[in-house]
Every structure is written in structure tokens, then in C-alpha cells.
ZAVOVO-576483 format. One line per 8 residues: number of its first residue (from 1); their letters; for each residue x, y, z of C-alpha. Coordinates in steps of 0.2 Angstrom, whole numbers. Layout:
<atoms>
NUM	a	X/Y/Z ~ ...
</atoms>
This chain:
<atoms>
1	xxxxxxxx	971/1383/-329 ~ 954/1387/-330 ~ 940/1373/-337 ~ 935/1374/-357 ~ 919/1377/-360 ~ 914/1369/-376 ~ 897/1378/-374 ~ 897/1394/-387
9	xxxxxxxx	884/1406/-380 ~ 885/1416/-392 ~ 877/1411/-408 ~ 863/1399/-412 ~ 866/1378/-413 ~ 862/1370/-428 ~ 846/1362/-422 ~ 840/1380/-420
17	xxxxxxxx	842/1387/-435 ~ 835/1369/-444 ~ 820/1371/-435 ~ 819/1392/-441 ~ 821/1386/-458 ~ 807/1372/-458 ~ 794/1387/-448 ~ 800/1399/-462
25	xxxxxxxx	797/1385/-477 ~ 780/1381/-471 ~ 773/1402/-469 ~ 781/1403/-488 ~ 770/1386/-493 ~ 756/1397/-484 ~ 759/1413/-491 ~ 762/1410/-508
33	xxxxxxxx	744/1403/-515 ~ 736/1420/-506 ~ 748/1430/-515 ~ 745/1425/-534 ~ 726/1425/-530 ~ 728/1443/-524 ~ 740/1448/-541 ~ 727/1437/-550
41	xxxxxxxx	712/1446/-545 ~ 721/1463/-548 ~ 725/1459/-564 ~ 707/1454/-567 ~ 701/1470/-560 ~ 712/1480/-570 ~ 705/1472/-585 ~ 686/1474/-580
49	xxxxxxxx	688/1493/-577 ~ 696/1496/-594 ~ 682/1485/-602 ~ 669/1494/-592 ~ 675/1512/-595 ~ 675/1509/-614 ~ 656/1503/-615 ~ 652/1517/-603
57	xxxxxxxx	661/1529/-616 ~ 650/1519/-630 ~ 635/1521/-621 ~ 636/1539/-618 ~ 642/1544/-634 ~ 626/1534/-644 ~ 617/1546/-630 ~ 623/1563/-635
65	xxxxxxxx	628/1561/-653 ~ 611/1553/-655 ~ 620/1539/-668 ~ 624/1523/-666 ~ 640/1517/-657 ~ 650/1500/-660 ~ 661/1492/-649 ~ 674/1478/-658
73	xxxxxxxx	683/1468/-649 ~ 699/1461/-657 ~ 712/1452/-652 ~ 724/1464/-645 ~ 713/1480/-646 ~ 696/1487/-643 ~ 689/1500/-658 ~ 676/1515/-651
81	xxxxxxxx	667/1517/-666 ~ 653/1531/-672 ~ 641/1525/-685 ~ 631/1534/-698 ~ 616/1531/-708 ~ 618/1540/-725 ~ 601/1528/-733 ~ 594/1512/-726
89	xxxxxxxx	609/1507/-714 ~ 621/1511/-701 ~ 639/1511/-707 ~ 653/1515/-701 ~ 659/1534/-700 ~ 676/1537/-689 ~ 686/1527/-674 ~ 684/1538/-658
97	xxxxxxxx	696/1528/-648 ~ 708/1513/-650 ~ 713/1506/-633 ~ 729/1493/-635 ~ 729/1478/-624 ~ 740/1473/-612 ~ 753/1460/-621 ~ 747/1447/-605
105	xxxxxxxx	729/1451/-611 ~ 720/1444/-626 ~ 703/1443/-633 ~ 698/1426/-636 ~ 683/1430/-649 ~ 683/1443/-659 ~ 662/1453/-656 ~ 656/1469/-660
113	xxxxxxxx	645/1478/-647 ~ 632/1490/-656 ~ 624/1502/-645 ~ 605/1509/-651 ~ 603/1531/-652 ~ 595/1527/-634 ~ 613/1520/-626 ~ 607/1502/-625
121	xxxxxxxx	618/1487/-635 ~ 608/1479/-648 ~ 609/1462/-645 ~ 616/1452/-630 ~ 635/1447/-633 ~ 647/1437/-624 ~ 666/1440/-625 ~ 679/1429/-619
129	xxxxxxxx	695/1438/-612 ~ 713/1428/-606 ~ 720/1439/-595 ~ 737/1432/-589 ~ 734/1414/-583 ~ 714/1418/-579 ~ 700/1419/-593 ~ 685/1433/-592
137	xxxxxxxx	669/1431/-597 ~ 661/1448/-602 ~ 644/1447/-604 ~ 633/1462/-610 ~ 616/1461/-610 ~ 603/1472/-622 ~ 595/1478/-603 ~ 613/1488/-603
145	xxxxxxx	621/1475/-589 ~ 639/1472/-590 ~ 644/1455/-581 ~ 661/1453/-578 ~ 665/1433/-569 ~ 680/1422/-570 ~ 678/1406/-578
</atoms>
């Protein structure tokens, strides 16, 4: 009869796999926190380009219509609208364009943007946005800068 051998060479020990599982644990711990800055600041950038294309279309339109264009930010939607002045003031005339907010997005105080005939905003106005677990500060200046920062 031959000798046992109570060594199994063909599969890992228990130790080893332990010691995979700990390796594995601490690279997730690692990983994790770089992963929801990345879908956190994609998620912020998604916002700022929809933000930013809609005062560009504002700006341009008070350009080529030669009237004044308002920006209103509500709550879960942003309003693209053309203004007339029939008298002594500018009213409002038509929406242009409604844009719908994302349901993890949300305007924290309602503003209204007005931009001159010339394509520059009236007044400097600051807009809080809560996008997902993150809150955006949009500030637009009456020099035509747009400053998008996390707060």
C-alpha cells in the first residue's frame, strides 16, 4: 500500500483565499470613494452643459430677435422666454422653449435671468441647483459670465 498524502495540490488552502478576500476588500475600500466622485462630477457636468446651452440659446435669441429674452428658473424646469414691449415695459410675449429637469435635479430658488437686446443679462443673479447629493452654484454675471462651482 502506498503512503496517503493528505496534501491536496489541487485547489487553494483556506489561508489563501482569506488572505484574497482581505487584498480584494481593501482595493473595493480604495475604489469606491473615486467612483462616486467620478458619477458625481458627471452628473454635475451633465447639469452645467444643459444650464449653459439654454443661456447661450437666451443670449443669442435677445441678439437676433433684437427683444429681450428671460430665463426663469423654477423648480423642476427652466422657461426660454421672448419678451415684448407694446408701451413703456417689456412683458411677456411666447415660451420658446421649456426644458424639464432631471427628477434627481432641482432648482433650489426660483430667478429669472433677463437678457438686454445686446445679449447681456440685466442684473447679476445667483441660482442654487441640488443636483443628486451635490449643490451647484450658478452664477451669472451682467458681463455675460456663467460660473458654474460646487458648493
Amino acid at each position: 500500500m502506498g503512503k496517503l498524502d493528505i496534501h491536496n495540490k489541487k485547489g487553494f488552502t483556506f489561508l489563501e483565499l482569506i488572505a484574497v478576500l482581505i487584498i480584494m476588500s481593501v482595493l473595493s475600500l480604495l475604489a469606491i470613494p473615486t467612483y462616486q466622485k467620478v458619477v458625481k462630477n458627471m452628473a454635475n457636468t451633465n447639469v452645467s452643459s444643459q444650464v449653459r446651452s439654454i443661456l447661450n440659446v437666451a443670449e443669442s435669441t435677445a441678439k437676433v430677435n433684437l427683444k429681450k429674452t428671460k430665463v426663469r428658473f423654477q423648480q423642476k424646469q427652466i422657461d426660454l422666454i421672448l419678451m415684448y414691449k407694446p408701451v413703456d415695459s417689456w412683458i411677456d410675449e411666447k415660451i420658446l422653449e421649456v426644458i424639464y429637469l432631471d427628477e434627481h435635479v432641482s432648482i433650489d430658488s426660483e430667478q429669472e435671468v433677463i437678457y438686454d437686446i445686446n445679449g447681456f443679462p440685466e442684473e447679476n443673479v445667483i441660482v442654487g441647483i441640488k443636483a443628486g447629493s451635490s449643490d451647484i452654484e450658478l452664477s451669472i454675471n451682467k458681463d455675460g459670465t456663467v460660473i458654474i462651482q460646487d458648493i
